[in-house]
ROMAR-582778 format. One record per residue (C-alpha): residue number from 1; residue in one letter; chain; x, y, z. Coordinates in steps of 0.001 Angstrom, whole numbers. Layout:
N
@num NUM; residuo A; cadena A; x X; y Y; z Z
...
! end
This chain:
391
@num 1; residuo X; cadena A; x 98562; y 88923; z 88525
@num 2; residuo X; cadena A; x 97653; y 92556; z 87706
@num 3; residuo X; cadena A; x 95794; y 92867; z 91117
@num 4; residuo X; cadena A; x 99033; y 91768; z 93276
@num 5; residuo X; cadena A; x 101435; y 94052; z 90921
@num 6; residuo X; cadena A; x 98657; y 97147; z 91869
@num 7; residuo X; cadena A; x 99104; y 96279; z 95904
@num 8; residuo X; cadena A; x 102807; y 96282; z 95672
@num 9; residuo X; cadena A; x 103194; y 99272; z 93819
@num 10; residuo X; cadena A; x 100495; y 101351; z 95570
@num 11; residuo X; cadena A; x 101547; y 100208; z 99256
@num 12; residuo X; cadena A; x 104322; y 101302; z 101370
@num 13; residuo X; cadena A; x 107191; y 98942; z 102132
@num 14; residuo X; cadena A; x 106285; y 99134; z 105840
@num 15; residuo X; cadena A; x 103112; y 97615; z 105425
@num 16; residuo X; cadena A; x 103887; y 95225; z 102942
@num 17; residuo X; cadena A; x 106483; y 94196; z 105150
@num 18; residuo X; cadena A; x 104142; y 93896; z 108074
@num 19; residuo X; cadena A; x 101619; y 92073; z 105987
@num 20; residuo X; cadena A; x 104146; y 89681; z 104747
@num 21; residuo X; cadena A; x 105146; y 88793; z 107952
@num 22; residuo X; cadena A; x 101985; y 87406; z 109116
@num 23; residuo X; cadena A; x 101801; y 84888; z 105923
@num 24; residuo X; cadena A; x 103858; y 81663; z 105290
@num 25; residuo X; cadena A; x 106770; y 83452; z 102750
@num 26; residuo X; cadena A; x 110051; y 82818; z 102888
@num 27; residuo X; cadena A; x 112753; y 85503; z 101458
@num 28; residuo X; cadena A; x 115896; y 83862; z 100670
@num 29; residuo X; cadena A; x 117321; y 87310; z 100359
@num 30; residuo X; cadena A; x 117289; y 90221; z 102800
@num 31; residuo X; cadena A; x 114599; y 92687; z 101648
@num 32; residuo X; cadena A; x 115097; y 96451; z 101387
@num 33; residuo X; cadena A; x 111640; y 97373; z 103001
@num 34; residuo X; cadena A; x 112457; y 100719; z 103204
@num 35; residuo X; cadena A; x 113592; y 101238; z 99322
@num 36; residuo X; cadena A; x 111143; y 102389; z 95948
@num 37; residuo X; cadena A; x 108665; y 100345; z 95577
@num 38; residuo X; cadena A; x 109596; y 99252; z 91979
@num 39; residuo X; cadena A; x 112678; y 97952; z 93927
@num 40; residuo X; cadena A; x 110437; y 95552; z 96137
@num 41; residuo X; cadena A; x 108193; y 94585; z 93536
@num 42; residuo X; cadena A; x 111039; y 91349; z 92008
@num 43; residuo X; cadena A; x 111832; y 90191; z 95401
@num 44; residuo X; cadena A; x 108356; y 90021; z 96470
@num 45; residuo X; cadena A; x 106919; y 88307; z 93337
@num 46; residuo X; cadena A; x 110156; y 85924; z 93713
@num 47; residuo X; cadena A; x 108786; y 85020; z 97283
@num 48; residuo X; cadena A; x 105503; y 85006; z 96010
@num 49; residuo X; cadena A; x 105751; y 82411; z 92960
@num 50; residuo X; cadena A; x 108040; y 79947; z 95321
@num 51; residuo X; cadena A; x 104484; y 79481; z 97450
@num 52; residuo X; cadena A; x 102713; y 76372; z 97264
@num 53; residuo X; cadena A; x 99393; y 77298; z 94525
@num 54; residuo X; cadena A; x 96884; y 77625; z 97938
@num 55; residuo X; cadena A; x 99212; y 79976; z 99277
@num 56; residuo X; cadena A; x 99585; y 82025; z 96200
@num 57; residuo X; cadena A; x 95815; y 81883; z 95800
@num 58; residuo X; cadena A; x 95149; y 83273; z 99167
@num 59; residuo X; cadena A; x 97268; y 86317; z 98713
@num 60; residuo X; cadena A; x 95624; y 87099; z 95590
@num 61; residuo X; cadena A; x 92617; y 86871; z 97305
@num 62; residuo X; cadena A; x 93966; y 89249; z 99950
@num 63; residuo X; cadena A; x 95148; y 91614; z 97598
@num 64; residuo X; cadena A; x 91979; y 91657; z 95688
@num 65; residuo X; cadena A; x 89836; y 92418; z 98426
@num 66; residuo X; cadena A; x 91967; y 95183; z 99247
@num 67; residuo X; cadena A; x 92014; y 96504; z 95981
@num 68; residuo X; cadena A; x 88057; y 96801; z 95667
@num 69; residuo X; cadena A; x 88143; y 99018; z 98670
@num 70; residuo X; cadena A; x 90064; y 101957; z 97143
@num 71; residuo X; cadena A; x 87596; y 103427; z 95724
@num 72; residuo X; cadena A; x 86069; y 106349; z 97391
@num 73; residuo X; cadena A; x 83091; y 104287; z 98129
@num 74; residuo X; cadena A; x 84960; y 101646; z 99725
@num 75; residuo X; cadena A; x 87366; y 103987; z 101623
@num 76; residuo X; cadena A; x 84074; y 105808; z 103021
@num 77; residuo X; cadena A; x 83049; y 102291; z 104505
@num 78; residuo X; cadena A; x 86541; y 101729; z 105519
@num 79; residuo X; cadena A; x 86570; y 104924; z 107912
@num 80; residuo X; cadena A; x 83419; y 104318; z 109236
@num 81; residuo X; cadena A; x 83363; y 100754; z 110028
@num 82; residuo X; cadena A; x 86795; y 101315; z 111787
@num 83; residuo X; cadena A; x 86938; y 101406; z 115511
@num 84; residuo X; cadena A; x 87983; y 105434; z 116534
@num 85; residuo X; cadena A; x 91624; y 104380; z 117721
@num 86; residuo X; cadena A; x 91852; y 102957; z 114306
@num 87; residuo X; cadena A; x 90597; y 105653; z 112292
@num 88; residuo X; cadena A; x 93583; y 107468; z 113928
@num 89; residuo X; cadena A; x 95569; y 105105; z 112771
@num 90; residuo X; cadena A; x 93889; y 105064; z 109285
@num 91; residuo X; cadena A; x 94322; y 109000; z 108967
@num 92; residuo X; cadena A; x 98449; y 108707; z 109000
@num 93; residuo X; cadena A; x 98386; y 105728; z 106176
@num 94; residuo X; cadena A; x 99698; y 107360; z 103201
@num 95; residuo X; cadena A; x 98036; y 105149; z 100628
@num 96; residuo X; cadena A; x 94120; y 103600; z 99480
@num 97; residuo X; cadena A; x 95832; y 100160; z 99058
@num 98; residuo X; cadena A; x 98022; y 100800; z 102461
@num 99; residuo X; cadena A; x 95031; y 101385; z 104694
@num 100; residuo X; cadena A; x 92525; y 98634; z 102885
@num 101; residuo X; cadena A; x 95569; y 96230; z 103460
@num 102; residuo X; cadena A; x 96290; y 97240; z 107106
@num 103; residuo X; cadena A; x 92328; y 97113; z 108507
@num 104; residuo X; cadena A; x 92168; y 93700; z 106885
@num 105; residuo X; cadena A; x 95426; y 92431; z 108486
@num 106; residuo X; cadena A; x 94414; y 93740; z 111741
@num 107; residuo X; cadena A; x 90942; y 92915; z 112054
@num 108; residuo X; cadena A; x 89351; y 91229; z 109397
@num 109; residuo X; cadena A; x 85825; y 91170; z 110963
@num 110; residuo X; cadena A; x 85791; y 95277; z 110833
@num 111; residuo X; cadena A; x 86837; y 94703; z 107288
@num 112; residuo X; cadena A; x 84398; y 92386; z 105951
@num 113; residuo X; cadena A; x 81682; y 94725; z 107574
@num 114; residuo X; cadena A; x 82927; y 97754; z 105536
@num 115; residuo X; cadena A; x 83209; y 95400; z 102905
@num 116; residuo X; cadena A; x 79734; y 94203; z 103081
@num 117; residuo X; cadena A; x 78784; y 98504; z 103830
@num 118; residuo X; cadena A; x 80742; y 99341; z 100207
@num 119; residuo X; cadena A; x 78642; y 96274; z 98556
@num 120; residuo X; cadena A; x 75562; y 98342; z 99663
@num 121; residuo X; cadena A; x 76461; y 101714; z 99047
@num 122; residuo X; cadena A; x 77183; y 100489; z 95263
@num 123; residuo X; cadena A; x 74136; y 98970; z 94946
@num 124; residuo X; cadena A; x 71947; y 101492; z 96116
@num 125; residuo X; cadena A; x 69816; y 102907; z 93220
@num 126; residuo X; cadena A; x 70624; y 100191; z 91174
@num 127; residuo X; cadena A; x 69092; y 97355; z 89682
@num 128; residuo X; cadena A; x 69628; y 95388; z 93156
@num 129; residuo X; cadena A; x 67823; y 97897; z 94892
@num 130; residuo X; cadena A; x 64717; y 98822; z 96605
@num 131; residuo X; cadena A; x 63341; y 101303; z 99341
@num 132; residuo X; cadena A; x 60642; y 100971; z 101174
@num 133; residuo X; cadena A; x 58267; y 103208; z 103906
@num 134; residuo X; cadena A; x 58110; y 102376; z 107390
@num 135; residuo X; cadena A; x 57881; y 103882; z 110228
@num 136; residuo X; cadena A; x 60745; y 105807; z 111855
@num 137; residuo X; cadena A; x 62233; y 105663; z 115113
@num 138; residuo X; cadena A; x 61881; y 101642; z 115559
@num 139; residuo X; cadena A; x 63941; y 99820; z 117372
@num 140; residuo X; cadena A; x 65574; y 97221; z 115350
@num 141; residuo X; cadena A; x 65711; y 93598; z 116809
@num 142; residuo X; cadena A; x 69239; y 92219; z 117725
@num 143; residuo X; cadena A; x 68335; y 89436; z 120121
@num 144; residuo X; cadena A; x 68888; y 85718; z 119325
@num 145; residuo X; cadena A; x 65053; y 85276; z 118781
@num 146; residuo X; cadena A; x 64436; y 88490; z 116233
@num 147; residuo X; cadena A; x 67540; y 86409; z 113951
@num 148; residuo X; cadena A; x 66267; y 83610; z 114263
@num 149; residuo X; cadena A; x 62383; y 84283; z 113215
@num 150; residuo X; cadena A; x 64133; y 86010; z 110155
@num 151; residuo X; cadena A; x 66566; y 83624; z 109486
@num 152; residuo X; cadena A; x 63478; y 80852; z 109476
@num 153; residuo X; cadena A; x 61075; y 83253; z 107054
@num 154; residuo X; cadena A; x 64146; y 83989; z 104656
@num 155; residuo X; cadena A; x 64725; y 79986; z 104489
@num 156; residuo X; cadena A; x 60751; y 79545; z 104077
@num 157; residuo X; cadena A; x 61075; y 82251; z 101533
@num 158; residuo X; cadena A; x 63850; y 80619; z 99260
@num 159; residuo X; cadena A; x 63635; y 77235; z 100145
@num 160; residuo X; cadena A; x 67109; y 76271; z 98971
@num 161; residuo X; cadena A; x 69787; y 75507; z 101723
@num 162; residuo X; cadena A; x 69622; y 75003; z 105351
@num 163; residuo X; cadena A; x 72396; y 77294; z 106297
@num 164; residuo X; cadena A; x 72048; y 81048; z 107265
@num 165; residuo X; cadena A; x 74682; y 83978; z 108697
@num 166; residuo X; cadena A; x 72750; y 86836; z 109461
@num 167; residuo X; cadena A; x 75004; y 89894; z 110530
@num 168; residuo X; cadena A; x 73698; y 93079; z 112118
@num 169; residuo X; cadena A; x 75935; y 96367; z 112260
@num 170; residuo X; cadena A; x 75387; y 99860; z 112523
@num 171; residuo X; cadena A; x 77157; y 102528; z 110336
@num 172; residuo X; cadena A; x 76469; y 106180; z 108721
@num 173; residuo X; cadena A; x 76031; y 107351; z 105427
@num 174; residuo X; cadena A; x 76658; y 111022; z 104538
@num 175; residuo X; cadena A; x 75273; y 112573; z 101980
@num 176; residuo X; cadena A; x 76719; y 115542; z 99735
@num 177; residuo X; cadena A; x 75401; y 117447; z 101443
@num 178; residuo X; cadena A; x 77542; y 116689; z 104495
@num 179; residuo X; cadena A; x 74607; y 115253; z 106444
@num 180; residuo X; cadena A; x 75440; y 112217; z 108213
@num 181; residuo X; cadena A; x 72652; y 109913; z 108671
@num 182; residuo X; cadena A; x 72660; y 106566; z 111012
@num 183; residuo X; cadena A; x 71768; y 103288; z 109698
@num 184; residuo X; cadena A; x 71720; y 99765; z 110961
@num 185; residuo X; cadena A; x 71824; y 97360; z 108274
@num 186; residuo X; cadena A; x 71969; y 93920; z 108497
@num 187; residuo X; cadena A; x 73460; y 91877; z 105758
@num 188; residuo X; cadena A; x 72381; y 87931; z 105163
@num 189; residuo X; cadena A; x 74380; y 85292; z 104144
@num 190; residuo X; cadena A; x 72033; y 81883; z 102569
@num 191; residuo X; cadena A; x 73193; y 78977; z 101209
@num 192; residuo X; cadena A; x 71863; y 77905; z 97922
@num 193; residuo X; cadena A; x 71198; y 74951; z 96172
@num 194; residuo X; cadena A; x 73761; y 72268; z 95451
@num 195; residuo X; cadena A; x 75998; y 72854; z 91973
@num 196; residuo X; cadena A; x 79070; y 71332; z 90777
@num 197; residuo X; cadena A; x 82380; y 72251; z 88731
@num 198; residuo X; cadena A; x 84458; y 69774; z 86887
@num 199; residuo X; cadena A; x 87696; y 69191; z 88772
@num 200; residuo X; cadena A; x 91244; y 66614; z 88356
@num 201; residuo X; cadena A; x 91399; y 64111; z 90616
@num 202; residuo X; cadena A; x 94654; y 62235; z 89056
@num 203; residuo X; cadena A; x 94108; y 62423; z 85483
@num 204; residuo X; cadena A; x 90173; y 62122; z 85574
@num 205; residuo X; cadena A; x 87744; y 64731; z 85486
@num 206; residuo X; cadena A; x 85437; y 64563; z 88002
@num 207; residuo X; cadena A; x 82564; y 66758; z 89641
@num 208; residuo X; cadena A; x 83152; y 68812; z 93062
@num 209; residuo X; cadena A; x 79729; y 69268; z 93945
@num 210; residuo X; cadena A; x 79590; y 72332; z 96256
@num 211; residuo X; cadena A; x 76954; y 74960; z 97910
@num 212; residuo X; cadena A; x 76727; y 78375; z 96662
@num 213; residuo X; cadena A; x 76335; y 81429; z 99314
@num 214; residuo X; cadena A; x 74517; y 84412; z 97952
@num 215; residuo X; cadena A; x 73859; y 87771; z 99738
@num 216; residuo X; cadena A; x 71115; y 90169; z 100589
@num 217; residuo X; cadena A; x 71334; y 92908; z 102633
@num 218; residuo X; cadena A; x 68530; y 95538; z 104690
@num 219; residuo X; cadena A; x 69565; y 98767; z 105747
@num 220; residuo X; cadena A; x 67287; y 100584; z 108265
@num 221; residuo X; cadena A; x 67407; y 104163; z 108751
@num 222; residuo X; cadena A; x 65464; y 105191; z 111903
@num 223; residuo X; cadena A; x 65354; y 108997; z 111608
@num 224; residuo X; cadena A; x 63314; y 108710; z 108281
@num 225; residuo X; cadena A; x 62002; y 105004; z 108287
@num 226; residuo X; cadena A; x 62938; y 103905; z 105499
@num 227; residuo X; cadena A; x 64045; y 100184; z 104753
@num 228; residuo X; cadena A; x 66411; y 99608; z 102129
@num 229; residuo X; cadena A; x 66750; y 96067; z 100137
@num 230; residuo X; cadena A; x 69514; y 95143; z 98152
@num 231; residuo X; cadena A; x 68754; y 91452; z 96790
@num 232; residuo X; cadena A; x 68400; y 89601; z 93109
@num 233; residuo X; cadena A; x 65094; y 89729; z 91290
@num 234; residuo X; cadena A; x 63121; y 92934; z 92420
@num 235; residuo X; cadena A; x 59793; y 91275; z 92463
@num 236; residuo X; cadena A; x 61271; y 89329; z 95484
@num 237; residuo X; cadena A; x 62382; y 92912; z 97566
@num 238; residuo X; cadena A; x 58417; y 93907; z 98140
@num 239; residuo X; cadena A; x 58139; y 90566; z 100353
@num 240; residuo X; cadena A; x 61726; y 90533; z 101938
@num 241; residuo X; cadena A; x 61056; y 94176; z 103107
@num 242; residuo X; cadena A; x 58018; y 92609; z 104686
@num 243; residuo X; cadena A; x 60083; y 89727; z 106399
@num 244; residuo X; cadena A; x 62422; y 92257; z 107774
@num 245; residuo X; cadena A; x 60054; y 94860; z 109291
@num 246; residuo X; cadena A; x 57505; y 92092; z 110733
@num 247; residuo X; cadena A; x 60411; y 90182; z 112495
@num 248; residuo X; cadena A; x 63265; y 93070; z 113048
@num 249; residuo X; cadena A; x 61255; y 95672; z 113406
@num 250; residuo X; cadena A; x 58015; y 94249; z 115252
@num 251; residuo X; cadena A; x 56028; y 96781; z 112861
@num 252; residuo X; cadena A; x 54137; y 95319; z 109628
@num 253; residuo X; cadena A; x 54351; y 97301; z 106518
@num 254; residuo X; cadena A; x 52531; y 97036; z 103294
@num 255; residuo X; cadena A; x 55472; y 97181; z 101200
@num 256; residuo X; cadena A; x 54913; y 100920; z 99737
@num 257; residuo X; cadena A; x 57912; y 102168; z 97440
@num 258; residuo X; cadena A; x 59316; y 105141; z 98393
@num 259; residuo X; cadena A; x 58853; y 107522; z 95780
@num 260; residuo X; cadena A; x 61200; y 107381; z 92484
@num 261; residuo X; cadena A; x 63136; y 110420; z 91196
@num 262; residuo X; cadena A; x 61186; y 112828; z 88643
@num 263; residuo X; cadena A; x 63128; y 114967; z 86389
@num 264; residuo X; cadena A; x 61254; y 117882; z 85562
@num 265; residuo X; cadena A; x 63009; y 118355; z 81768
@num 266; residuo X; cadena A; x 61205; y 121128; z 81486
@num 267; residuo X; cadena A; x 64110; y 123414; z 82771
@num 268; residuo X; cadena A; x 65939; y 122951; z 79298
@num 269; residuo X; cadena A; x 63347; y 124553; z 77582
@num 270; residuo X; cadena A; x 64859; y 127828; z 78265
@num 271; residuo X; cadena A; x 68742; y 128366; z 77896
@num 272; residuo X; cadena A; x 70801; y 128070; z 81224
@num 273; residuo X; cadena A; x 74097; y 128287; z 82452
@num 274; residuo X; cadena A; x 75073; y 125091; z 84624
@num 275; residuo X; cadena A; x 76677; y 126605; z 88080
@num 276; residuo X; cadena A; x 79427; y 124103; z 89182
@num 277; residuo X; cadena A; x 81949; y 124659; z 91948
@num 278; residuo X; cadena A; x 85636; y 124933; z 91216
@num 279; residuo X; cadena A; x 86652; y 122622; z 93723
@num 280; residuo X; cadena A; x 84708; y 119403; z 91762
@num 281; residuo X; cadena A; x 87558; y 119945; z 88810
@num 282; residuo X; cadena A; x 84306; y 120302; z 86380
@num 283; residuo X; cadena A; x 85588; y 122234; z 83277
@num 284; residuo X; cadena A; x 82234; y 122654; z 81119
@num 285; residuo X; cadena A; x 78658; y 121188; z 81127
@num 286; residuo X; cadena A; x 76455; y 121453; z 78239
@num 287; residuo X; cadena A; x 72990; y 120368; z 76745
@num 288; residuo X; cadena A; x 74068; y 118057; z 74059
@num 289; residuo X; cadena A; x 70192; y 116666; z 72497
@num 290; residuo X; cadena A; x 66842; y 117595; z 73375
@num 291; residuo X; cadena A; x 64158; y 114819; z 72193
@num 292; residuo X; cadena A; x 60961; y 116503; z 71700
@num 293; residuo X; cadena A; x 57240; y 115318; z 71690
@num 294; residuo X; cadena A; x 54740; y 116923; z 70096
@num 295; residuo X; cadena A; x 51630; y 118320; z 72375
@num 296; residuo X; cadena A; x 49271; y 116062; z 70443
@num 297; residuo X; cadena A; x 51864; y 113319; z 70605
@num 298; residuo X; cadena A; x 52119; y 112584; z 66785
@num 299; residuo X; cadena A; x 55776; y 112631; z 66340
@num 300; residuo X; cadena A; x 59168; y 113170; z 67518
@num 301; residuo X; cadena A; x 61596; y 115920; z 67329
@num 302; residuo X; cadena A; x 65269; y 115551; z 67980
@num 303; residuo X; cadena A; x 67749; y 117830; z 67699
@num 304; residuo X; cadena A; x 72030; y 116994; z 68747
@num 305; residuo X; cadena A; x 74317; y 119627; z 68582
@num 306; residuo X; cadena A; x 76848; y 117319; z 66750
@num 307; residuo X; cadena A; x 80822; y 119718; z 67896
@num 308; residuo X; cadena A; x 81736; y 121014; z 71234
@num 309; residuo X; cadena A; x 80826; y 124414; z 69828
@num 310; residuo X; cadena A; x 77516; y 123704; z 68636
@num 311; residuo X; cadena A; x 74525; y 124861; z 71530
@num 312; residuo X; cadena A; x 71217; y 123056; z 70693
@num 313; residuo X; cadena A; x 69011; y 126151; z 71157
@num 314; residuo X; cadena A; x 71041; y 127679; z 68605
@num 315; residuo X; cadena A; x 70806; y 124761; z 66542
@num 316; residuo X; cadena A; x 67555; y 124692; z 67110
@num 317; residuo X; cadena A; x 66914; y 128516; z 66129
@num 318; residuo X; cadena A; x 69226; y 127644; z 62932
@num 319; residuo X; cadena A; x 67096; y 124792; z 61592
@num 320; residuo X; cadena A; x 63508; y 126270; z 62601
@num 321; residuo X; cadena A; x 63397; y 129945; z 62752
@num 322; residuo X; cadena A; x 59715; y 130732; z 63832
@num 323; residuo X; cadena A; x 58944; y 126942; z 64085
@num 324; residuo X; cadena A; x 61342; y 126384; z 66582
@num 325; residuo X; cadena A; x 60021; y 123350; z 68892
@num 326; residuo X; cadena A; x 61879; y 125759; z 72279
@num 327; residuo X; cadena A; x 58692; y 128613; z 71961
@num 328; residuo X; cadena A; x 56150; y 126143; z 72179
@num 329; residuo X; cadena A; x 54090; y 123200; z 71441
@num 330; residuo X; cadena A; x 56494; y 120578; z 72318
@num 331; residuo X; cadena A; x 57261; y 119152; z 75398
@num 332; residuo X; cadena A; x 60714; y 117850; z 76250
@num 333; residuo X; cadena A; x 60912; y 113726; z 76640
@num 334; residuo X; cadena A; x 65058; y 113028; z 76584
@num 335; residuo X; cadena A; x 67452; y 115389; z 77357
@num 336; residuo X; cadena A; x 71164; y 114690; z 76873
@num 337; residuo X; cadena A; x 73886; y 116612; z 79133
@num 338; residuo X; cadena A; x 77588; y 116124; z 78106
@num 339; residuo X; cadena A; x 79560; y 117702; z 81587
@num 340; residuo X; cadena A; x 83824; y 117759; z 80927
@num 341; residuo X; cadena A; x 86306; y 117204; z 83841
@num 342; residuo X; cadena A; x 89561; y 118988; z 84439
@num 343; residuo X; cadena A; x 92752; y 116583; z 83890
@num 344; residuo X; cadena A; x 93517; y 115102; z 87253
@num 345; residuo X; cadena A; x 95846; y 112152; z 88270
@num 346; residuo X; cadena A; x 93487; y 109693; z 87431
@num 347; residuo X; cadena A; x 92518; y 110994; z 83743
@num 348; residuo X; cadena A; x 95573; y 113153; z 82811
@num 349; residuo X; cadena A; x 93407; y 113789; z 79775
@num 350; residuo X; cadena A; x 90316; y 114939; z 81606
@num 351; residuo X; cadena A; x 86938; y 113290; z 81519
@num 352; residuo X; cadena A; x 83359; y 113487; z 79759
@num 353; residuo X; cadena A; x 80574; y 112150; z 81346
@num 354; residuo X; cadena A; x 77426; y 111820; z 79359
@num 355; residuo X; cadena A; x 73834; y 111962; z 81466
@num 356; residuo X; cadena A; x 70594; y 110599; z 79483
@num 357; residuo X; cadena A; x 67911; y 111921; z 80987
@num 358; residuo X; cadena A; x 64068; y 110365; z 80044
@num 359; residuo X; cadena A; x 60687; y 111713; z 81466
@num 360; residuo X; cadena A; x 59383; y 111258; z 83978
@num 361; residuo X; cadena A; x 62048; y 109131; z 86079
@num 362; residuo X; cadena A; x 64953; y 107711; z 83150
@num 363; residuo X; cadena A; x 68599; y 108081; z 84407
@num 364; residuo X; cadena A; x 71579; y 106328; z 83425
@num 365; residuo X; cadena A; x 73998; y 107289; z 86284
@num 366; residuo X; cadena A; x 74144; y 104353; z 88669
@num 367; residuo X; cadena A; x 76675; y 105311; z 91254
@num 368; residuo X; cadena A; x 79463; y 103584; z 89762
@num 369; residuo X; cadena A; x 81991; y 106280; z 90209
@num 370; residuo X; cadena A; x 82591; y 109492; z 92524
@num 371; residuo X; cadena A; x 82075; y 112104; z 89473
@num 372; residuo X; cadena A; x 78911; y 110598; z 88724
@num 373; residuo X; cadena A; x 77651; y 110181; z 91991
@num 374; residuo X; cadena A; x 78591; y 113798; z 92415
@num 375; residuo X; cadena A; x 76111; y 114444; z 89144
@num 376; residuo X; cadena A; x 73757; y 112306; z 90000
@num 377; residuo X; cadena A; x 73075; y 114002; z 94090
@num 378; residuo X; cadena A; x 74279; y 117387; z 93894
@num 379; residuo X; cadena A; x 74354; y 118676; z 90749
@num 380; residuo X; cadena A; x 70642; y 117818; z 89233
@num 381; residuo X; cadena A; x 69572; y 118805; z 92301
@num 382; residuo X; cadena A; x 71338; y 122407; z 92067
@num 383; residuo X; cadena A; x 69989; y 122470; z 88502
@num 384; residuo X; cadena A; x 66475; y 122174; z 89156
@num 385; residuo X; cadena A; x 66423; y 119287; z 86888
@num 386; residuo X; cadena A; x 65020; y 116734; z 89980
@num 387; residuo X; cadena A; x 61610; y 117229; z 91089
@num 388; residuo X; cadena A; x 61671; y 114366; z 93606
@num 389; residuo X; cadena A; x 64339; y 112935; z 95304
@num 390; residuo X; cadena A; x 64686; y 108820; z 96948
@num 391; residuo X; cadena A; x 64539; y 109624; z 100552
! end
């Protein structure tokens, strides 16, 4: 179990300890809790495997929820969905694993919001998501009757299952910038339609017919208005973001998308040094290919400067001379950036991040990580290379 060998060697004895003690194991052996954690790690597993397979399972499960919250996405919601007498306590946790562990064992409600908040957050800009315009400074609807009249057009809307969990929270999101901005968003549980696995019962096979639960999720932002919609299928997110502002919001909307990102690839068209900060560990960045259309859109031009020393308006120059496609008559429709990271103690080796860039509104970050979420919000934005940023 790679997940349960990550917890015990990421998480301080103390809080294993602690989190053992609140689960049905038995250690036949006094347990060093204060020792190296490549000490604790046989004992544990020892105590572990001697569990009856439910009990196993549910530690795994445990541990594996814990585990998705280390990243920096997930220890963001962590802090913020916290209480402020458990941030403090937060703050002194020496470890990712140690402090996703500890808010779960101590209040697993707080958890599965920042849970739910992280599930969001790595959504957002993805293929899951949507925003949409809307008035700002609404109040949003928390009362028995606002849940319920979206609970009953969500089932309308779906038609599958007759159960519904709607939770409503409110958190903050800040931006790179350091600006913290308040959101309430309010995350849906529905039940789906029936399906079935194939299952033992004695030495038969035979179906365990169950209900799925899938998840959708609005966030509401009331300073700019805009409503955020993280669900399956995005023809679906026009007509949810309806349901939401009509019975949450008391406001009807006509579903307008807020406006995409444009990257204005221009810029490359002249030679430019990329300005990076020395704190963000970034080591070089570099235009790797320019794709080039011609004016009366005939054909394509590309040009990839193929080694690390290699610049492509030099290669350019090189190849064309007086023809070269950088003085004029093309127009830029793919640009290519290749930006290096410093060694660290994640990548000892350092990392390269490649960013395809297509005209008018092509990326390929999606938020999945901190260095590319760092890219993607502060550093096209210092390059001139976005024209319009999603609220």
């Amino acid at each position: 179990m790679p997940v349960v060998m990550r917890l015990l060697r990421n998480t301080p004895g103390s809080e294993l300890q602690a989190y053992f003690a609140q689960r049905p194991v038995e250690f036949p052996e006094p347990v060093d809790w204060t020792g190296s954690n490549g000490a604790l790690v046989k004992p544990v597993l020892k105590a572990i495997d001697a569990l009856s397979e439910i009990e196993r399972e549910r530690i795994r499960l445990d541990f594996e929820r814990a585990d998705r919250m280390t990243s920096d996405v997930g220890q963001t919601a962590l802090m913020d969905i916290a209480s402020p007498e458990q941030r403090d306590i937060l703050r002194d946790i020496a470890t990712r694993h140690a402090r996703a562990l500890w808010l779960l064992r101590n209040d697993e409600k707080r958890f599965r919001r920042a849970e739910e908040a992280s599930f969001f957050e790595n959504s957002r800009r993805g293929r899951l998501w949507d925003g949409f315009v809307a008035p700002a400074g609404l109040e949003v609807g928390r009362e028995a009757a606002h849940l319920q009249a979206l609970a009953a057009e969500v089932q309308q809307f779906f038609r599958e299952g007759q159960k519904i969990k709607i939770e409503v929270f409110d958190r903050s999101r800040t931006d790179l910038d350091g600006e913290v901005k308040e959101l309430v968003q309010v995350t849906i549980y529905r039940e789906g339609l029936p399906d079935s696995v194939s299952v033992f019962q004695g030495d038969d096979l035979e179906p365990l017919v169950y209900r799925p639960v899938y998840e959708l999720a609005f966030a509401y932002e009331p300073a700019s208005g805009v409503i955020e919609v993280v669900a399956q299928k995005k023809a679906r997110r026009t007509e949810l973001a309806r349901m939401f502002a009509k019975t949450l919001l008391g406001h009807a909307i006509e579903g307008q998308r807020i406006p995409l990102r444009r990257y204005d690839l221009s810029v490359f068209m002249t030679e430019k040094e990329f300005e990076h900060d020395p704190e963000d560990g970034i080591d070089n960045v570099r235009l790797r290919l320019v794709k080039f259309e011609t004016f009366d859109e005939r054909a394509f031009v590309t040009i990839e400067a193929r080694t690390e020393e290699a610049a492509v308006h030099g290669e350019a120059r090189r190849l064309f001379g007086e023809r070269d496609p950088f003085l004029g008559g093309h127009r830029i429709v793919e640009a290519v950036l290749s930006v290096r990271f410093k060694p660290d103690t994640v990548n000892p080796r350092g990392r390269t991040i490649t960013i395809k860039l297509r005209h008018p509104n092509g990326c390929d970050l999606k938020d999945k990580t901190e260095k590319e979420r760092l890219i993607g919000e502060k550093y096209l934005r210092r390059w001139r290379v976005v024209e319009d940023l999603i609220v």
